[in-house]
MITORNU-248207 format. One record per atom (N, C-alpha, C): residue number from 1; atom name; x, y, z. Coordinates in steps of 0.001 Angstrom, whole numbers. Example, Ala and Ser with C-alpha at 12.3 -4.5 7.8 and 13.67 -1.06 7.14 Angstrom:
REM MITORNU-248207
[1 N [13190 -5690 7800]]
[1 CA [12300 -4500 7800]]
[1 C [13200 -3300 7800]]
[2 N [12850 -2250 7080]]
[2 CA [13670 -1060 7140]]
[2 C [12900 30 7870]]
This chain:
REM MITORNU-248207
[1 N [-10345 13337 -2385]]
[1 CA [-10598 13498 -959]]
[1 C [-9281 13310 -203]]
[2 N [-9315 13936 542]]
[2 CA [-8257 14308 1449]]
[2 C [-7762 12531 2679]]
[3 N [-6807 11903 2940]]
[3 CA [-6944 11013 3736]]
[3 C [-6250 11231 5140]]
[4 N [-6935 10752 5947]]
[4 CA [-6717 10867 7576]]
[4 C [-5455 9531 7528]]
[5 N [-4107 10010 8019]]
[5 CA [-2687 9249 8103]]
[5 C [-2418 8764 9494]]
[6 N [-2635 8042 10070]]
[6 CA [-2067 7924 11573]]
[6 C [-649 7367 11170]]
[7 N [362 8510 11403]]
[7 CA [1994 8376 11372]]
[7 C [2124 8009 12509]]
[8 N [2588 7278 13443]]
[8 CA [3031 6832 14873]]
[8 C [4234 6298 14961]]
[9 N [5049 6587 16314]]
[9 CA [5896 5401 16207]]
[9 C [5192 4469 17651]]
[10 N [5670 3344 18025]]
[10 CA [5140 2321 18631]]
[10 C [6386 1083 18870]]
[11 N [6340 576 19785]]
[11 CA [7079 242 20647]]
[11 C [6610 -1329 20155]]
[12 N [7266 -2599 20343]]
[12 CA [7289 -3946 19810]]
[12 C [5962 -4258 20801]]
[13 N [5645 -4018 21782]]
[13 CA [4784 -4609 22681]]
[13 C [3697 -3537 22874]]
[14 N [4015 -2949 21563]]
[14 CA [2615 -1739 20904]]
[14 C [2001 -337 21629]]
[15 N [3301 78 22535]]
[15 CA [3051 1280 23308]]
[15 C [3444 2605 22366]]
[16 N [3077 3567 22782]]
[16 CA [3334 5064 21754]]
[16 C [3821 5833 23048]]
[17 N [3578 5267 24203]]
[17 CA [4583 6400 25167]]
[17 C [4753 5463 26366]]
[18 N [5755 5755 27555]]
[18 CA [6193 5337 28398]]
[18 C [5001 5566 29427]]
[19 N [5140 4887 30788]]
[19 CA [4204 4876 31720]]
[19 C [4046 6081 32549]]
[20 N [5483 6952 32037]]
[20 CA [5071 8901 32583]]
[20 C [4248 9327 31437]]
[21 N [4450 9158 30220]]
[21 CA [3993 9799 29215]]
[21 C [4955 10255 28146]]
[22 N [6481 9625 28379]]
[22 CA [7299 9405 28231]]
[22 C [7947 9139 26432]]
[23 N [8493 9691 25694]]
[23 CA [8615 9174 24608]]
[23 C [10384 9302 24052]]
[24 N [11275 9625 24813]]
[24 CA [12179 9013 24638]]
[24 C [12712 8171 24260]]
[25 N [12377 7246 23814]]
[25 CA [13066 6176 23272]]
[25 C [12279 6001 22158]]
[26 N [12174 7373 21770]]
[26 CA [11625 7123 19926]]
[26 C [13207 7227 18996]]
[27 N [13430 6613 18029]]
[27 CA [15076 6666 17375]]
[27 C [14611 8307 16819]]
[28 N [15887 8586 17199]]
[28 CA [15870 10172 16001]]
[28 C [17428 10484 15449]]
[29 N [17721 9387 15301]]
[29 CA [19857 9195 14674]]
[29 C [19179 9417 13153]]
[30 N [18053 9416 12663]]
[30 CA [18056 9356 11359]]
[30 C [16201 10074 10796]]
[31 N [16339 10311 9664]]
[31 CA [14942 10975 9343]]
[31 C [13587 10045 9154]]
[32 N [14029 8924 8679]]
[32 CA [13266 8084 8933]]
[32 C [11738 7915 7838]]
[33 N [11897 9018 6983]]
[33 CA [10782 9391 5888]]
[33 C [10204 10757 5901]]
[34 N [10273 11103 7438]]
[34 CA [9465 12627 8112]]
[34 C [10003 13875 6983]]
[35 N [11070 14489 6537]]
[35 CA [10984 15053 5418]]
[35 C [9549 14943 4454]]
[36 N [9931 13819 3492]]
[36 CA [8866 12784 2710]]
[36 C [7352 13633 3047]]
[37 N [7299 12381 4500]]
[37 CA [5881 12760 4989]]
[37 C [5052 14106 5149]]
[38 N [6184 14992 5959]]
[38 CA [5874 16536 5868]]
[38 C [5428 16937 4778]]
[39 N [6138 16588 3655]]
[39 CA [5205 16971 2157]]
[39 C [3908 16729 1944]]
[40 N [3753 15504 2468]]
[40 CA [2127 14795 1849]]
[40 C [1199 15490 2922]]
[41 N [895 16129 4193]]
[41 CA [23 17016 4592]]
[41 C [177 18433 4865]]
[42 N [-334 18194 5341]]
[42 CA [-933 20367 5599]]
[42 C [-1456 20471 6930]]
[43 N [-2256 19552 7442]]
[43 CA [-2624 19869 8678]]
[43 C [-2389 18476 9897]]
[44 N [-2526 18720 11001]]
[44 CA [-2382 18053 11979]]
[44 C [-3993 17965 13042]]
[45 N [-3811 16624 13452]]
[45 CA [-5344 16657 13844]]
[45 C [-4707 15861 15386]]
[46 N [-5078 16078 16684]]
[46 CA [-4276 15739 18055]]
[46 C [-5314 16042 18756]]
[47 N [-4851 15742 20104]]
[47 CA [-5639 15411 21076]]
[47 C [-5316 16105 22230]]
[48 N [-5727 16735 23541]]
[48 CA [-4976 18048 24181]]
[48 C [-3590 17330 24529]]
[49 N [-3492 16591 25178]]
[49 CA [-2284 16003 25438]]
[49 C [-710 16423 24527]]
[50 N [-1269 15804 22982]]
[50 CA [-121 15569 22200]]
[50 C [-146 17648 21704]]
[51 N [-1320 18153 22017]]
[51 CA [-1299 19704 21872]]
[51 C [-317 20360 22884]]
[52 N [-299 19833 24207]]
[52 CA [432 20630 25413]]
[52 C [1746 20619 25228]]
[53 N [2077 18993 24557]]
[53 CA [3805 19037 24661]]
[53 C [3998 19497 23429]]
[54 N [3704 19871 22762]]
[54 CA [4159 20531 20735]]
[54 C [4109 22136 21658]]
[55 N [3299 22521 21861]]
[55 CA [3254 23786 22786]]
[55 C [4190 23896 23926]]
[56 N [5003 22964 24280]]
[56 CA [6062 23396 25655]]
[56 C [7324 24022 25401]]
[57 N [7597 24164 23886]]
[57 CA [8699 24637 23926]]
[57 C [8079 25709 23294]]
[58 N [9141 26934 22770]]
[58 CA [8997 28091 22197]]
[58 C [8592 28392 20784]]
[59 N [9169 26990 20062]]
[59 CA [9254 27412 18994]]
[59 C [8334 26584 18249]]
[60 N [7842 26629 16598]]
[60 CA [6514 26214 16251]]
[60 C [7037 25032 15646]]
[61 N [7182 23260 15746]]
[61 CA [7829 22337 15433]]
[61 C [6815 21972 13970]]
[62 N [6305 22459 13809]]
[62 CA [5297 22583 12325]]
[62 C [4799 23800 11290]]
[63 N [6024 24538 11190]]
[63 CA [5704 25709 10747]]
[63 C [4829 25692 9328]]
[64 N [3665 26379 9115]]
[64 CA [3078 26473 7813]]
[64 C [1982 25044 7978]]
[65 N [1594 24269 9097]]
[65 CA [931 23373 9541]]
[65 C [-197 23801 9835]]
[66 N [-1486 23168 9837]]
[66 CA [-2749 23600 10535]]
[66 C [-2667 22822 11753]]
[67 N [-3295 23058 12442]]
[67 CA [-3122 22020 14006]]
[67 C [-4907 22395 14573]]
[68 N [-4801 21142 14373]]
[68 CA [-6815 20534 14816]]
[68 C [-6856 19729 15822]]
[69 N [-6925 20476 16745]]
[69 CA [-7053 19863 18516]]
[69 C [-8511 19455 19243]]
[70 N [-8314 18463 19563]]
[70 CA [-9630 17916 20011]]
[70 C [-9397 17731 22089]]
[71 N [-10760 18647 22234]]
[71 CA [-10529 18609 23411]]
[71 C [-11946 19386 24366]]
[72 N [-11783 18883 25587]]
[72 CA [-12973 19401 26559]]
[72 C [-12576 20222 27418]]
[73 N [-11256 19954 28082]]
[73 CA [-10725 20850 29011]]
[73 C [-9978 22272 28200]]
[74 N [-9612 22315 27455]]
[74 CA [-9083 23380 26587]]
[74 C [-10249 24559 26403]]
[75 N [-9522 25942 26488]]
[75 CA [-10762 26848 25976]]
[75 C [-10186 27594 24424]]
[76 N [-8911 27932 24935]]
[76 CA [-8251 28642 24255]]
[76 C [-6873 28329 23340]]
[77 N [-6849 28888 22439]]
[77 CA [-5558 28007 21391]]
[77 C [-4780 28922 20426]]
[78 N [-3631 28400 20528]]
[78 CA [-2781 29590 20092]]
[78 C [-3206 29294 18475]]
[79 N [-3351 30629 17638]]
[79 CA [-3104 30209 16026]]
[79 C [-1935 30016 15729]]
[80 N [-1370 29123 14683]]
[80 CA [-2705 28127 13409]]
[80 C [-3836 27476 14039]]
[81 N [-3711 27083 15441]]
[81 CA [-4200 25914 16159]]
[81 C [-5719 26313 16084]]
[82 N [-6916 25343 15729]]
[82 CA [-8155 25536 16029]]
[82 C [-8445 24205 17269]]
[83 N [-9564 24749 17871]]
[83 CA [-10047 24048 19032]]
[83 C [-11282 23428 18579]]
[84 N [-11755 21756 18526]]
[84 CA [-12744 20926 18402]]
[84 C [-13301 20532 19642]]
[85 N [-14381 20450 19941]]
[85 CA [-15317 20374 21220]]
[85 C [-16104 18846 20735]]
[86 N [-17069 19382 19135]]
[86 CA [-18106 18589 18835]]
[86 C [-17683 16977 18652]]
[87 N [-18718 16485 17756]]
[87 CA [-18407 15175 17388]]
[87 C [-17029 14716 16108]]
[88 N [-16096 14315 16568]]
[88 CA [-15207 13752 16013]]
[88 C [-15454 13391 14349]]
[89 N [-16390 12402 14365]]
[89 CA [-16834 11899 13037]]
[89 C [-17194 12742 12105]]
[90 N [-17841 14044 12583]]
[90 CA [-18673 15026 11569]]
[90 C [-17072 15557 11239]]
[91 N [-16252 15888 12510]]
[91 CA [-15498 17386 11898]]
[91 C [-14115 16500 11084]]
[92 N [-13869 15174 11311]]
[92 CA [-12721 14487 10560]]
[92 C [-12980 14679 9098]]
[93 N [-14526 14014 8957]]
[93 CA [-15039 13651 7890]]
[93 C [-15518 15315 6541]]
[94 N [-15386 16226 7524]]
[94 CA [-15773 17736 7027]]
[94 C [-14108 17888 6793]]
[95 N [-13304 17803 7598]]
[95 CA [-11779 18136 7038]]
[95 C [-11464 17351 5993]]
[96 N [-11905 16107 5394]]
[96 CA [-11399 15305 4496]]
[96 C [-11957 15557 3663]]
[97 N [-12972 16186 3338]]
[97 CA [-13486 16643 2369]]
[97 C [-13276 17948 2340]]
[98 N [-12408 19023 2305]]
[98 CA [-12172 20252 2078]]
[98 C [-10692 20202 1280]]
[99 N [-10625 21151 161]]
[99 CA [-9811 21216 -374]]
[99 C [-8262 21232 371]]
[100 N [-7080 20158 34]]
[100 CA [-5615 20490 414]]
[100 C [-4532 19242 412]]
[101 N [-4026 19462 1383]]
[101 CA [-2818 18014 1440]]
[101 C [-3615 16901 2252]]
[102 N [-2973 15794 2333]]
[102 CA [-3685 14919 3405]]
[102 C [-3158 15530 4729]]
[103 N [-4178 15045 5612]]
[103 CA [-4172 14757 7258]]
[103 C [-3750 14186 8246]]
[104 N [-2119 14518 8900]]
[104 CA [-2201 13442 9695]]
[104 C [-2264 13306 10822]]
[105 N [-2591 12544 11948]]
[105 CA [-3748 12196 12856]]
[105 C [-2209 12012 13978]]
[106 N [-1831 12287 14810]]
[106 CA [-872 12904 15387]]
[106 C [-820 12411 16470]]
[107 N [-1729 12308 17232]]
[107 CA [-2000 11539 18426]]
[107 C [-2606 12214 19195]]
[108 N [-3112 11638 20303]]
[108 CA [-2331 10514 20978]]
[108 C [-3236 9043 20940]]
[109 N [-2634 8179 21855]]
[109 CA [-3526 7007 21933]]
[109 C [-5345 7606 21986]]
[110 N [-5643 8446 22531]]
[110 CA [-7240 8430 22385]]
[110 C [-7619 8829 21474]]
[111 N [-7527 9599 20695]]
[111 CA [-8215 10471 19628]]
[111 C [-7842 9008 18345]]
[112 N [-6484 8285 18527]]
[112 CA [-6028 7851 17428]]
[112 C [-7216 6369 17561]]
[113 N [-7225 6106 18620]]
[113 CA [-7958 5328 18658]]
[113 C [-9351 5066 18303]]
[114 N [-9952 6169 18906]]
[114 CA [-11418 6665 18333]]
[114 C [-11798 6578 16867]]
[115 N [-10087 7405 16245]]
[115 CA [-10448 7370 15036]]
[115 C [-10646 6207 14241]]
[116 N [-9668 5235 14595]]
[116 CA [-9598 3781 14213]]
[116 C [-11088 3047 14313]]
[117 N [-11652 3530 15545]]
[117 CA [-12663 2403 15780]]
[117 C [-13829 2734 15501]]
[118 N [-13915 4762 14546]]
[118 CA [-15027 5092 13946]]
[118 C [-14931 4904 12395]]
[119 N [-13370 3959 11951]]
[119 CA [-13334 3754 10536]]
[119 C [-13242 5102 9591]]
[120 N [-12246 6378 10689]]
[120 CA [-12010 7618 9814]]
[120 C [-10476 7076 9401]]
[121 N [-9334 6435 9576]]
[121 CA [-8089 6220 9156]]
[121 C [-8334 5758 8092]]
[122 N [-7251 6141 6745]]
[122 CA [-7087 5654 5671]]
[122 C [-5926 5005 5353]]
[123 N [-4975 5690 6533]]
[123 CA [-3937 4430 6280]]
[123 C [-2892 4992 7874]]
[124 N [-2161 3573 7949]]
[124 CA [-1550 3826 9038]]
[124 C [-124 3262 8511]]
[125 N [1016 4534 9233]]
[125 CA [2196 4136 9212]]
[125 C [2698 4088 10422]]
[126 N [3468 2326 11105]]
[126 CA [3883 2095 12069]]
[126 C [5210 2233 11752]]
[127 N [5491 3535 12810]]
[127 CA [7366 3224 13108]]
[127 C [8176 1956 14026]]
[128 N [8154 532 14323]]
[128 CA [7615 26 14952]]
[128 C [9430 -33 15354]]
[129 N [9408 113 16401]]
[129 CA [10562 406 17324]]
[129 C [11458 -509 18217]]
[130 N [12309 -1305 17585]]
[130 CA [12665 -2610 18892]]
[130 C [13447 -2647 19632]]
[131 N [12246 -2381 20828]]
[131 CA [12410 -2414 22189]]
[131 C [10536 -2664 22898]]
[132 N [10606 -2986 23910]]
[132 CA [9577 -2960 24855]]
[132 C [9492 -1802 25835]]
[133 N [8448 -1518 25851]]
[133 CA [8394 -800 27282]]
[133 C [7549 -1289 28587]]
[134 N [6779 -1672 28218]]
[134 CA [6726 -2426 29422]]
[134 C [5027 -1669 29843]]
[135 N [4907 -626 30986]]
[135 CA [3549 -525 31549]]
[135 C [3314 667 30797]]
[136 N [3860 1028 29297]]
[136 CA [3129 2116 28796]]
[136 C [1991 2674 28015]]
[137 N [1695 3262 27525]]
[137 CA [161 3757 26467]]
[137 C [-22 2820 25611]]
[138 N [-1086 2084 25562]]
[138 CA [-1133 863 24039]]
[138 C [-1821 1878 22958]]
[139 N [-1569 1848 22148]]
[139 CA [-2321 2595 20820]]
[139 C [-3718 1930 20305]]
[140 N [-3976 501 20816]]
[140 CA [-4583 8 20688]]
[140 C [-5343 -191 21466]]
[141 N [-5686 42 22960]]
[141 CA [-6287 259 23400]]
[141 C [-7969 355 24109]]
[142 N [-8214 1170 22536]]
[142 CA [-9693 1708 22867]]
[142 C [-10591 646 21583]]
[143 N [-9901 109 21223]]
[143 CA [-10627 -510 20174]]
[143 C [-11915 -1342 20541]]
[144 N [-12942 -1350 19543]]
[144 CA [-14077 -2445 20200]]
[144 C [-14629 -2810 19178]]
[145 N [-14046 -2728 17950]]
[145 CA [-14498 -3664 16887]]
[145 C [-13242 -3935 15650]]
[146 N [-13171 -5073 15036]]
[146 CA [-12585 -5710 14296]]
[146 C [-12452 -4837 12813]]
[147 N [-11488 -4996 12250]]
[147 CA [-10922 -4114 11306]]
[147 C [-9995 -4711 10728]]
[148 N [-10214 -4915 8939]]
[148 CA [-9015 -5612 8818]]
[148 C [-8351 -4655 7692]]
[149 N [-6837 -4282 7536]]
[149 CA [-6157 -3569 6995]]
[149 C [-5362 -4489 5808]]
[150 N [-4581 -4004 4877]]
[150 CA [-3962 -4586 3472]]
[150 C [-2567 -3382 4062]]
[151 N [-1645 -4734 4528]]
[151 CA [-283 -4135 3974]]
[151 C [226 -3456 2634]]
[152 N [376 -2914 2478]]
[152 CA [1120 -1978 1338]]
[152 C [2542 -1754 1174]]
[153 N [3218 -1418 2161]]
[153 CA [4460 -1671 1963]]
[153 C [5363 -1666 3192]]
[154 N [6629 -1862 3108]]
[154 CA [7329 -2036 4493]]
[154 C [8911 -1135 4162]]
[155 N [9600 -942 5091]]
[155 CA [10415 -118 4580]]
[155 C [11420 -471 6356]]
[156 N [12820 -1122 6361]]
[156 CA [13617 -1555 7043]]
[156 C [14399 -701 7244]]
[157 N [15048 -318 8207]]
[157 CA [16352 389 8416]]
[157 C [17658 -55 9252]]
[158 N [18423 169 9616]]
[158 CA [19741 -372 9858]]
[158 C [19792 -257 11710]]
[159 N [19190 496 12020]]
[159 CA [18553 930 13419]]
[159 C [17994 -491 13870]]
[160 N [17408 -1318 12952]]
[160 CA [16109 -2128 13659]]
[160 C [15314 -1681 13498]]
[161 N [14673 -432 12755]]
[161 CA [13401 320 12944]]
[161 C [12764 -687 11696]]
[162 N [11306 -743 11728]]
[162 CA [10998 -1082 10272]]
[162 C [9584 -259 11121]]
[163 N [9423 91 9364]]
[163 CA [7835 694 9154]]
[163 C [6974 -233 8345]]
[164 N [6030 -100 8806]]
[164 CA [4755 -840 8023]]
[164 C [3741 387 7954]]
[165 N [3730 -73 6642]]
[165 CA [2092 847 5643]]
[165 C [1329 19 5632]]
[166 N [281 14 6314]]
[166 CA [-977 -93 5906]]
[166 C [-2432 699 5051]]
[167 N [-3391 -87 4477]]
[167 CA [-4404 786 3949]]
[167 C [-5768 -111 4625]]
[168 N [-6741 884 4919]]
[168 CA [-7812 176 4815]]
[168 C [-8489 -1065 3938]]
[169 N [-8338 -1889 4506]]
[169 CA [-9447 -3248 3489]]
[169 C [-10456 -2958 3543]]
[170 N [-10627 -2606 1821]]
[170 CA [-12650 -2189 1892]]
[170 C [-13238 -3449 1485]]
């Protein structure tokens, strides 16, 4: 079975974007694993938001990617891109079970959240970023029930960046 990845990066005081919507001050002096990661899926699963800005420039920043957008205000979507309306849980849980690479869950804070707090994530990698921002997006957010995860591994860089892997505790 296929696993749902929430890759993020996140800010020390646990924001994923600035109080415009802002994500500048994500590090990009270095690759950081994203090569790596690009290997292990095939498709992308987002929320209209994190759909509008991948769509603002010209060019396709995921070429050979599926892109699975979840959204109400949206009608229309450029291909690869498919458009999700229904229930979250059915269509995560129908993508994880269809033949391919794993899934990863892209953002933004709502969709990522949802997913967290309907127990579709199988594992989460924090880019965890040091610095604060102060009045921006918490990733955490929407949560309303308790969840406990098993570190797996950690991975430091010279930046200050460190990542943490997590997996679901079953």
């Amino acid at each position: 079975m296929r696993k749902l990845i929430l890759n993020i990066a996140i800010s020390l005081d646990g924001c994923i974007e600035g109080p415009n919507g802002e994500f500048d001050w994500c590090f990009t002096d270095q690759d950081y694993g994203m090569t790596q990661f690009m290997k292990q899926i095939d498709t992308l699963l987002m929320g209209r938001k994190s759909y509008e800005v991948l769509t603002s420039s010209s060019t396709d920043p995921f070429p050979g990617k599926e892109l699975v957008v979840f959204s109400r205000r949206l009608r229309n979507l450029e291909p690869p891109a498919r458009l999700h309306q229904g229930n979250l849980k059915h269509t995560v849980t129908q993508l994880k079970i269809q033949p391919g690479k794993d899934i990863w869950l892209f953002g933004g804070a709502d969709i990522a959240g949802q997913c967290l707090d309907l127990g579709l994530v199988d594992e989460m990698q924090l880019a965890v970023h040091p610095l604060f921002i102060g009045n921006g997006k918490s990733l955490f957010r929407l949560l309303n029930r308790r969840r406990n995860w098993k570190l797996s591994e950690t991975k430091r860089f010279d930046s200050g960046l460190i990542q943490l892997f997590y997996r679901k505790d079953q």
